[in-house]
TIZADO-855038 format. One line per field, with one value per residue: residue in one letter; x, y, z negated of N, C-alpha, C in turn; residue number from 1. Coordinates in Angstrom, 1 decimal. Layout:
<atoms>
type <- (A:...)
nu <- (X:...)
nv <- (Y:...)
nw <- (Z:...)
cau <- (X:...)
cav <- (Y:...)
caw <- (Z:...)
cu <- (X:...)
cv <- (Y:...)
cw <- (Z:...)
seq <- (NUM:...)
</atoms>
This chain:
<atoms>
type <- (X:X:X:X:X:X:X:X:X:X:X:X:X:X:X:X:X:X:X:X:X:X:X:X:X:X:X:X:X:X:X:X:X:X:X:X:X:X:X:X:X:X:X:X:X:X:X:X:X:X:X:X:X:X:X:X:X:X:X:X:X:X:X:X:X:X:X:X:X:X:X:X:X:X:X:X:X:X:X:X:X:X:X:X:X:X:X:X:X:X:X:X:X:X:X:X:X:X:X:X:X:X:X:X:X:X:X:X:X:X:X:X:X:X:X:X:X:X:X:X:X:X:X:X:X:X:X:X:X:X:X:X:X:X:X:X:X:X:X:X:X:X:X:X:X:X:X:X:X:X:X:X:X:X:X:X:X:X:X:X:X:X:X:X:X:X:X:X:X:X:X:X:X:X:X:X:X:X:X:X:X:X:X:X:X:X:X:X:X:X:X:X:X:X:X:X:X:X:X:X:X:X:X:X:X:X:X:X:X:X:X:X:X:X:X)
nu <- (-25.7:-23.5:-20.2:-18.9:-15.8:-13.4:-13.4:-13.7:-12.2:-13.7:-12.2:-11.2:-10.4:-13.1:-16.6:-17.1:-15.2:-15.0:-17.6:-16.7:-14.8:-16.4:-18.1:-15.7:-14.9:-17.0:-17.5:-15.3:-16.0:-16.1:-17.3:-18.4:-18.5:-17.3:-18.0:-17.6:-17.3:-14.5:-14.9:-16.9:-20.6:-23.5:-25.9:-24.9:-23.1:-25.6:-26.4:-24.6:-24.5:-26.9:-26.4:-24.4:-25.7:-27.0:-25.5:-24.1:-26.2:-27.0:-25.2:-25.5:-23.8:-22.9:-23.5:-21.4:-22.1:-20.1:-20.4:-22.3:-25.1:-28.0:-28.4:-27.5:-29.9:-31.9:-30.9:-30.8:-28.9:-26.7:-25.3:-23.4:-21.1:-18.4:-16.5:-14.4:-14.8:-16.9:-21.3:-22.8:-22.1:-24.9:-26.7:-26.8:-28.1:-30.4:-31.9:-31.3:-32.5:-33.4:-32.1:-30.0:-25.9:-23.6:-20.3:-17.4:-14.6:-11.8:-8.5:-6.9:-7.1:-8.9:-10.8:-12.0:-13.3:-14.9:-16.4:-17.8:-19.8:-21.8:-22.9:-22.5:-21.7:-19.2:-15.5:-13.3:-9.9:-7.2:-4.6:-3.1:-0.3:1.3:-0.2:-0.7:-3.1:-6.2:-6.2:-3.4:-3.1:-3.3:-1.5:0.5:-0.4:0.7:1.6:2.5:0.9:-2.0:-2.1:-1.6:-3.9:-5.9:-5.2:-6.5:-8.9:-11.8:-13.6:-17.1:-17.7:-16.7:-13.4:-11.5:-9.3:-7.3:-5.4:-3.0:-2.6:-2.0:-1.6:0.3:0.7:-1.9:-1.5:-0.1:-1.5:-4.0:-3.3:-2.6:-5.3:-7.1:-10.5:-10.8:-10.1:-9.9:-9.5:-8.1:-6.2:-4.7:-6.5:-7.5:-5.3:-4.9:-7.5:-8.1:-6.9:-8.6:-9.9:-7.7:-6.8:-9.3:-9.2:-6.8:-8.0:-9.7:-12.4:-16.0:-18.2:-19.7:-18.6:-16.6:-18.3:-19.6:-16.7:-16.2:-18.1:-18.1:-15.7)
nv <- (38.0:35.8:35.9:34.7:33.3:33.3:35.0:34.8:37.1:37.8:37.5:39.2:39.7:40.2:40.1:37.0:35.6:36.6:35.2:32.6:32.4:32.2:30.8:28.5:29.1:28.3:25.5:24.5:25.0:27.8:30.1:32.3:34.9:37.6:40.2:42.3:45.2:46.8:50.8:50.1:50.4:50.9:49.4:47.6:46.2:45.1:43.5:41.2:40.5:39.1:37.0:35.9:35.5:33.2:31.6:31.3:30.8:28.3:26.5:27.5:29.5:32.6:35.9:38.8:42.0:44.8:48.0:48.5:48.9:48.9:47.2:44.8:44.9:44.0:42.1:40.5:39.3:38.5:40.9:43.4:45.5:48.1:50.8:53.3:55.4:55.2:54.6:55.6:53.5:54.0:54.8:53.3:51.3:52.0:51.4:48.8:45.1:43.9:41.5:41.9:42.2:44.7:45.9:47.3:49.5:49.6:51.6:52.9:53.4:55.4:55.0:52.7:53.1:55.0:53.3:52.1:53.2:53.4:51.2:48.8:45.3:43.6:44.8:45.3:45.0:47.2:47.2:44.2:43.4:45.5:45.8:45.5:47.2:49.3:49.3:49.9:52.5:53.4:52.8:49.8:47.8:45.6:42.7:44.4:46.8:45.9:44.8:46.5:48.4:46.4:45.9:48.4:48.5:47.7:45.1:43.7:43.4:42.0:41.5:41.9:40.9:41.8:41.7:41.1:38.5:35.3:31.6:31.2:33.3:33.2:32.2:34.0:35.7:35.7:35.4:38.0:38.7:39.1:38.5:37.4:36.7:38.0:37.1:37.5:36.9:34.6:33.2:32.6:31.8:29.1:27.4:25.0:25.9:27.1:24.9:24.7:27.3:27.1:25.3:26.5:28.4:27.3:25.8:25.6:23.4:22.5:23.3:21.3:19.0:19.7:19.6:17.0:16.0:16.9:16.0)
nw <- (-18.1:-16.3:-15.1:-12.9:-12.5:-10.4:-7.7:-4.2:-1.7:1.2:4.3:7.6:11.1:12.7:13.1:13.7:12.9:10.0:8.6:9.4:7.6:5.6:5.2:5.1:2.9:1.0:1.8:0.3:-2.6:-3.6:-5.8:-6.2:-3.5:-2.0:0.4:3.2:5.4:6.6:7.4:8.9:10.2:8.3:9.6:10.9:9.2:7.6:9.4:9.8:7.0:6.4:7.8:6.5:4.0:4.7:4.7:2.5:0.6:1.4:0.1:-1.9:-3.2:-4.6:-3.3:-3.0:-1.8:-0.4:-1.4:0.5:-1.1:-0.5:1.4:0.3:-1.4:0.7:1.4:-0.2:-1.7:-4.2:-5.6:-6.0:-4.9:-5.9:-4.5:-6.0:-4.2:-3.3:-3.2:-6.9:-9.6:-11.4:-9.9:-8.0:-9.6:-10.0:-8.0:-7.0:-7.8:-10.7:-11.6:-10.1:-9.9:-10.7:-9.9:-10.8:-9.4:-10.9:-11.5:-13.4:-17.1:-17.8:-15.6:-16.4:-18.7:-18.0:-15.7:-17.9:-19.1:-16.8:-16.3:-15.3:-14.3:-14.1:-13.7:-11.8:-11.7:-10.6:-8.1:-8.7:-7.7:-5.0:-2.4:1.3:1.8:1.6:-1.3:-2.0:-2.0:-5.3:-7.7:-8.2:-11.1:-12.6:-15.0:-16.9:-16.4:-17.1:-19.5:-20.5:-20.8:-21.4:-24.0:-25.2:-24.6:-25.7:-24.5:-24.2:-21.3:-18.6:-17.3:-14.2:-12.3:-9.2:-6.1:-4.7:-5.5:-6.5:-6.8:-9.0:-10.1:-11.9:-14.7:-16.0:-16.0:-17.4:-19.9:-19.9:-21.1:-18.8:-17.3:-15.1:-11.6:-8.6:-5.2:-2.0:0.4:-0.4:-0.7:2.1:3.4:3.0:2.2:0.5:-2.0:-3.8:-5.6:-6.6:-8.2:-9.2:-11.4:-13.0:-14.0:-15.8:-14.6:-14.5:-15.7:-14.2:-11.1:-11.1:-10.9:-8.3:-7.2:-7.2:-6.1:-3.3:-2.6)
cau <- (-25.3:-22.5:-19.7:-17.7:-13.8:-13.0:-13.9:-13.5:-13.1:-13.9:-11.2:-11.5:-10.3:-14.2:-17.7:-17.0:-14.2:-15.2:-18.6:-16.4:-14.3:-16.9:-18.1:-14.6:-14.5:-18.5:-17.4:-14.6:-16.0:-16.5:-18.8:-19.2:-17.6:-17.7:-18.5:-17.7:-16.4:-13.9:-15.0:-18.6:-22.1:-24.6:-26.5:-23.8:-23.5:-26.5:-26.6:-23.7:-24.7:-27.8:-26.0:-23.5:-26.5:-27.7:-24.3:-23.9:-27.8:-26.8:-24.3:-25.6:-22.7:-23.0:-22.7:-21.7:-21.9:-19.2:-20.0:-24.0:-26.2:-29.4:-27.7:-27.4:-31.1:-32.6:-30.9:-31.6:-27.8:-26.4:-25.0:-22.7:-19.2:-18.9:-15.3:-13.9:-15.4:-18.6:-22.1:-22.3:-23.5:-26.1:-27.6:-27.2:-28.7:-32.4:-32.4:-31.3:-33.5:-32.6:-31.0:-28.6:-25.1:-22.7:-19.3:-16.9:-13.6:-10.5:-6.9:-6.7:-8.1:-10.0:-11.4:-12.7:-14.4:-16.0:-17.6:-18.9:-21.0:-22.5:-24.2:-21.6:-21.5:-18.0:-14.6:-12.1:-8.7:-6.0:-4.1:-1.7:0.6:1.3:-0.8:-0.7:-4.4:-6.5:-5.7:-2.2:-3.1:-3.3:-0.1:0.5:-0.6:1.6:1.4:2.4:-0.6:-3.0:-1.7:-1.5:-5.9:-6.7:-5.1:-7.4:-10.3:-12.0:-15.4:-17.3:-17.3:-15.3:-12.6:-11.5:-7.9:-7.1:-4.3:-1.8:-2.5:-1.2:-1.5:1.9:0.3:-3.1:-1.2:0.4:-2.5:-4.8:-2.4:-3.1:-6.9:-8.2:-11.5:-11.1:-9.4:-10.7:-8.5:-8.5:-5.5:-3.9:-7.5:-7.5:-4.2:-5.0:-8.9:-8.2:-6.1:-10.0:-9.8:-6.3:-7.7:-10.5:-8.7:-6.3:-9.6:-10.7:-13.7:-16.6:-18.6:-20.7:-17.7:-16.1:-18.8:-19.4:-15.9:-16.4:-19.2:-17.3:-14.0)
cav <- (37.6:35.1:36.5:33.3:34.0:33.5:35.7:34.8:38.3:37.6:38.3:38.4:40.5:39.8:39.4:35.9:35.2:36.7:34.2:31.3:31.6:32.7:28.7:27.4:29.0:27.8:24.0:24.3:25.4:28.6:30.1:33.6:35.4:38.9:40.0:43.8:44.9:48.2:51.4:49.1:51.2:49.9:48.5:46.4:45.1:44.3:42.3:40.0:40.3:38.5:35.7:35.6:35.2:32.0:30.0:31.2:30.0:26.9:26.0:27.9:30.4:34.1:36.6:40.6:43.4:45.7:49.2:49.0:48.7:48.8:46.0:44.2:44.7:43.6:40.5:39.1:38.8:38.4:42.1:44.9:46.0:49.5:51.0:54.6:56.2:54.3:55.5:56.1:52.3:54.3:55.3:51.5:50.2:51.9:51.1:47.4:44.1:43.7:40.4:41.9:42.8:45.6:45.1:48.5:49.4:50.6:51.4:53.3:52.9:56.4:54.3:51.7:53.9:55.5:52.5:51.2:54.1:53.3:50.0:47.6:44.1:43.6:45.6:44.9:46.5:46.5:46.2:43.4:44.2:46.3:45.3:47.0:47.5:50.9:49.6:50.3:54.4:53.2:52.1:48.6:47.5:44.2:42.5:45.2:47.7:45.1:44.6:47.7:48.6:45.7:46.1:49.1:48.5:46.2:45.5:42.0:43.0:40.8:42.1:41.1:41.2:41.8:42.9:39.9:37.5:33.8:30.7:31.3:34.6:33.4:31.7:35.1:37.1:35.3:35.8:39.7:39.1:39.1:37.3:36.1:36.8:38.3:36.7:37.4:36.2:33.2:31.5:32.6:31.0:28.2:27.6:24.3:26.6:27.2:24.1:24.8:28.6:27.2:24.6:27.3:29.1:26.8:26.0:25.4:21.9:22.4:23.4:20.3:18.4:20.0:19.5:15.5:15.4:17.0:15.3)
caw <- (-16.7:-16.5:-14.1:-11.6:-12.8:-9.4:-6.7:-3.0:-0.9:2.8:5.6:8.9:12.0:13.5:12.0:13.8:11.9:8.9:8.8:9.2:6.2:4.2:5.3:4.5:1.3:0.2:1.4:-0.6:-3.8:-3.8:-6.4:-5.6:-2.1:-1.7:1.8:3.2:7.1:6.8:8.7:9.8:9.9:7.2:10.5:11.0:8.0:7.1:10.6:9.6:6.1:6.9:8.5:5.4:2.7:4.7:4.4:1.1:0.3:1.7:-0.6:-3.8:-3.8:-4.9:-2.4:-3.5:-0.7:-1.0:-0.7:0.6:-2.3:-0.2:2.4:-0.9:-1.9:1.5:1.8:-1.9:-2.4:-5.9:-6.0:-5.0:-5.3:-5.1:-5.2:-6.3:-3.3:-2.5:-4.4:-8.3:-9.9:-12.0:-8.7:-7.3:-10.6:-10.5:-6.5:-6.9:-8.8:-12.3:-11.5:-9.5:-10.4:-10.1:-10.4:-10.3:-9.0:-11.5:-11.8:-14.8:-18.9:-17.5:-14.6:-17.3:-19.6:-16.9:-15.2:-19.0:-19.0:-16.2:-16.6:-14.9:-15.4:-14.6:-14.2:-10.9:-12.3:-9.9:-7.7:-9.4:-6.1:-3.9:-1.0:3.1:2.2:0.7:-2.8:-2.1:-2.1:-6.1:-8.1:-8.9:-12.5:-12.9:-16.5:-18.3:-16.9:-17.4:-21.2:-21.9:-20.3:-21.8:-25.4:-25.8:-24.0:-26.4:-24.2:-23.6:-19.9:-17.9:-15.8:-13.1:-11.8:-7.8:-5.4:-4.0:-6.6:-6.2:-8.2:-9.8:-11.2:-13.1:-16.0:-16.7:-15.6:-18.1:-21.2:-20.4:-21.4:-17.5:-17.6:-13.7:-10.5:-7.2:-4.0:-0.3:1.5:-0.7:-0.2:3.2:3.9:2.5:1.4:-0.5:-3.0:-4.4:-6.5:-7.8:-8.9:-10.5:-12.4:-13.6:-14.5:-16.4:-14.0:-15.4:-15.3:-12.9:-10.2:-11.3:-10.2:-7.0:-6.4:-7.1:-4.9:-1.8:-2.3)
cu <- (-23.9:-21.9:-18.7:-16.3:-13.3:-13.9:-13.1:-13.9:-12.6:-12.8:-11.4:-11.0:-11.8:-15.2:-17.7:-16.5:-14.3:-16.4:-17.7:-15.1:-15.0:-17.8:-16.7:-14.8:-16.2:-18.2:-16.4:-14.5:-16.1:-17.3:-19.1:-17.7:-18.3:-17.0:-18.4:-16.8:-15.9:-14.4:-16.7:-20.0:-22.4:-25.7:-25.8:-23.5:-24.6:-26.7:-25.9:-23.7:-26.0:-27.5:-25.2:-24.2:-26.9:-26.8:-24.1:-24.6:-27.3:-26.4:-24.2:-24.6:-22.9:-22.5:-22.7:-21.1:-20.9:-19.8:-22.1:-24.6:-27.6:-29.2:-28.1:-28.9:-31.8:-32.5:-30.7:-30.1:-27.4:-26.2:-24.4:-21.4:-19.1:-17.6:-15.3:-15.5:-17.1:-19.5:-21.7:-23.6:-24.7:-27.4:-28.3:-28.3:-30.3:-32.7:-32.5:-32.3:-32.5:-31.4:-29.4:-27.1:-25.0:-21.5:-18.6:-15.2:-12.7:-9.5:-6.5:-7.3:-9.6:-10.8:-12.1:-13.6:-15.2:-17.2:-18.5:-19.6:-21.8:-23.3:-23.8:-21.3:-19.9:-17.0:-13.9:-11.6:-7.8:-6.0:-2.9:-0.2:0.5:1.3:-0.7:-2.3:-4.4:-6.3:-4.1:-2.1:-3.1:-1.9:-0.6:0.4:0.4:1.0:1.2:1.0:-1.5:-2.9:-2.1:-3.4:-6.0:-6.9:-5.8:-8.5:-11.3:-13.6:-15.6:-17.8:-16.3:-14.5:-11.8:-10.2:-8.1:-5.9:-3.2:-1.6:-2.7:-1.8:-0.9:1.5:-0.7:-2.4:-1.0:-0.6:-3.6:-4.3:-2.5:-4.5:-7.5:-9.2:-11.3:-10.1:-10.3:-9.3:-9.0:-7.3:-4.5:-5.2:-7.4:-6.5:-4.4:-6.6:-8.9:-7.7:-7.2:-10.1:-8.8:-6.6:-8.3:-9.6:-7.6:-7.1:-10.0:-11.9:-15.0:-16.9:-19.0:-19.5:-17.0:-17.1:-18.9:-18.1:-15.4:-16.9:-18.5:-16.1:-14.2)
cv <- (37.1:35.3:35.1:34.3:34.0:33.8:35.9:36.6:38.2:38.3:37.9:39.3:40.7:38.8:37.8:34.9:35.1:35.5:33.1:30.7:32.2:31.0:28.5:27.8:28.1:26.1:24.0:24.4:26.8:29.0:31.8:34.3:36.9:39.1:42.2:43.9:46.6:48.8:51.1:50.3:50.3:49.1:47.7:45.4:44.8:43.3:41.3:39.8:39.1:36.9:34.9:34.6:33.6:31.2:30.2:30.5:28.8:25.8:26.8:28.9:31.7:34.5:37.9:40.7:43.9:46.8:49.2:48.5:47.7:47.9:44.4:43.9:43.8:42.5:39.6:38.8:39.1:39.8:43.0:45.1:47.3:49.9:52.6:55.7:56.0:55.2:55.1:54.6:52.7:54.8:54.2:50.4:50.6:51.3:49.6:46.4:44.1:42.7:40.3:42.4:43.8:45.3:47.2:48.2:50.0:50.4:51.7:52.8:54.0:56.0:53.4:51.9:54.6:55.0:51.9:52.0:54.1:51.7:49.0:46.3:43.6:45.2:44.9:45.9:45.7:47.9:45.3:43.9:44.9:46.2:46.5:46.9:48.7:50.5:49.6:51.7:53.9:52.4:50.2:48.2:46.6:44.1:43.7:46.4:47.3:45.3:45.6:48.5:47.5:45.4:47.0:48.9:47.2:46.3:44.2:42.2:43.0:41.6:41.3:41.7:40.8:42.3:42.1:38.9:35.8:32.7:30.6:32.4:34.4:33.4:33.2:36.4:37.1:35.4:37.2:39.4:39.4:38.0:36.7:37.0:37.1:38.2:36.9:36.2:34.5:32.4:31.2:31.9:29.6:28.0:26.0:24.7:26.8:26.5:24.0:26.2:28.0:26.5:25.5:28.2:28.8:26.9:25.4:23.5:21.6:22.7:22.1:19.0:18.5:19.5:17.9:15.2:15.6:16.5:13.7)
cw <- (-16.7:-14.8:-13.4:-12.3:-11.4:-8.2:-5.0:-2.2:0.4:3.5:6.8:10.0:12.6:12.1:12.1:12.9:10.3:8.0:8.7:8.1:5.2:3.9:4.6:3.1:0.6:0.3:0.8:-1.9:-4.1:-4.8:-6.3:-4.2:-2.3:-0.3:2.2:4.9:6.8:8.3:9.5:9.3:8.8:8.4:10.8:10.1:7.5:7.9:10.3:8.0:5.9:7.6:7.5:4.2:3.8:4.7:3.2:0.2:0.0:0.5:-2.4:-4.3:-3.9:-3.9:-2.8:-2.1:-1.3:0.0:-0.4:0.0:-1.4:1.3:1.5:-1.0:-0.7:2.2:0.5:-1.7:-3.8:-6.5:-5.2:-6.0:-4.8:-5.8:-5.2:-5.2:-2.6:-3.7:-6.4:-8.7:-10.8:-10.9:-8.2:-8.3:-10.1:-8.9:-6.1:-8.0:-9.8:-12.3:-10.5:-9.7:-9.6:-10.3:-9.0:-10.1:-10.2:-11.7:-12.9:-16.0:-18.8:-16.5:-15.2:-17.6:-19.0:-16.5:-16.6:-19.6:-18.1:-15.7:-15.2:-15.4:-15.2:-13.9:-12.6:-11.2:-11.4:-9.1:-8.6:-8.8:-5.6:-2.4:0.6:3.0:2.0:-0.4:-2.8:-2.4:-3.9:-6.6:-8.5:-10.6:-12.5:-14.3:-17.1:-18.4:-17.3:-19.1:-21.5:-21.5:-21.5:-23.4:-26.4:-25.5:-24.8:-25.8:-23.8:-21.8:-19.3:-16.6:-15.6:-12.5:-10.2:-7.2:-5.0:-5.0:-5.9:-7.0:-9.2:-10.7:-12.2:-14.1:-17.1:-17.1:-17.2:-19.7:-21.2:-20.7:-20.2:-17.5:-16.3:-13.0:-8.9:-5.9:-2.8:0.1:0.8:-0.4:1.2:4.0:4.1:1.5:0.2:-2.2:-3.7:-5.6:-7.7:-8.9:-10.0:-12.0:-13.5:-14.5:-15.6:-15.9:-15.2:-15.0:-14.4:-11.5:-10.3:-10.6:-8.7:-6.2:-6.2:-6.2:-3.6:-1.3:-1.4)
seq <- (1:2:3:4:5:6:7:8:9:10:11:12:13:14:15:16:17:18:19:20:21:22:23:24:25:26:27:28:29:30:31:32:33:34:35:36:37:38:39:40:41:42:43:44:45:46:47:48:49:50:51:52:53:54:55:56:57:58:59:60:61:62:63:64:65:66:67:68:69:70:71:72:73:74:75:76:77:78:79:80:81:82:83:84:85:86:87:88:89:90:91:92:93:94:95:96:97:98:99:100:101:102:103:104:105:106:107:108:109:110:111:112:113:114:115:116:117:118:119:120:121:122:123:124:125:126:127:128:129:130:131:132:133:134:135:136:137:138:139:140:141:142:143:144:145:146:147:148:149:150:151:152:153:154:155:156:157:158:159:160:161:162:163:164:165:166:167:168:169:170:171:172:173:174:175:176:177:178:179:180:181:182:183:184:185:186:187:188:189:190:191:192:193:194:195:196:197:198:199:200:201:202:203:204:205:206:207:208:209:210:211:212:213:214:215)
</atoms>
């Protein structure tokens, strides 16, 4: 299962809101968005989840749930993001389709080794920064935590750096051994910044096209 290096994560004060840059980021290139409402029932989310998976459809872009597995399953999105406190992904695996990911939350090397016992296809380690979100209750990694997780952790699944990350930060980020980048608010600021990501990425070909065709 081949993981997008760059991971769009939805912001929004309002499901309204949130729906319409989960559009801006898909016409911009996008290749996978993850989609989650703090605090929200699972009737709720799957109601605006449902609206999510048909602009993502649209445009071919991966969508992961955060947090409700079986939200996930019932609208045929790509996967689930399931952090510290959410269910256990050996639970989410036998309940979800084969083809669908999981993708776990960690701060520590004991947060790693954890989730690669439980049959995760990737890794979000962070926060990079020290964000006014809930990954702020977690210390900041910077370079050197990453280096130093990543110097021991010798595993072909791809992690995934998050937590106030920039453009200015991949170059450095990707010299610690991070396979990709998961962004909310630099895309959100700015959603053409998509293109600049990827190309730091190293996007693939197929994103390069896409972003010929739209230009």
């Amino acid at each position: 299962m081949i993981i997008p290096k760059l991971h769009y994560i939805a912001e929004g004060d309002s499901p309204k809101t949130i729906l319409e840059n989960i559009q801006k980021a898909c016409t911009s290139g996008a290749e996978l968005v993850r989609f989650g409402m703090e605090n929200a029932s699972e009737k709720k989310v799957l109601k605006i989840a449902k609206e999510a998976i048909k602009i993502t459809s649209h445009y071919q872009t991966r969508l992961i749930i955060s947090g409700f597995y079986k939200v996930a399953k019932e609208v045929k999105a790509d996967g689930v993001y399931l952090e510290k406190a959410d269910s256990c992904p050996t639970i989410a695996r036998k309940y979800l389709h084969t083809w669908q990911s999981i993708g776990g939350a960690a701060n520590t090397l004991e947060d790693c080794e954890a989730l690669l016992d439980k049959e995760i296809d990737y890794i979000n380690l962070g926060p990079f920064k020290s964000t006014f979100t809930k990954d702020s209750l977690n210390p900041a990694l910077g370079l050197k935590g990453y280096t130093a997780i990543t110097d021991v952790l010798k595993t072909p699944i791809p992690i995934i750096g998050f937590g106030g990350i920039t453009l200015e930060d991949v170059p450095d980020l990707l010299k610690a051994d991070i396979s990709g980048i998961a962004v909310s608010h630099a895309i959100t600021q700015n959603f053409d910044s998509i293109r600049d990501f990827n190309k730091l990425l190293n996007a693939s070909s197929t994103q390069e096209q896409r972003h010929t065709f739209e230009a």
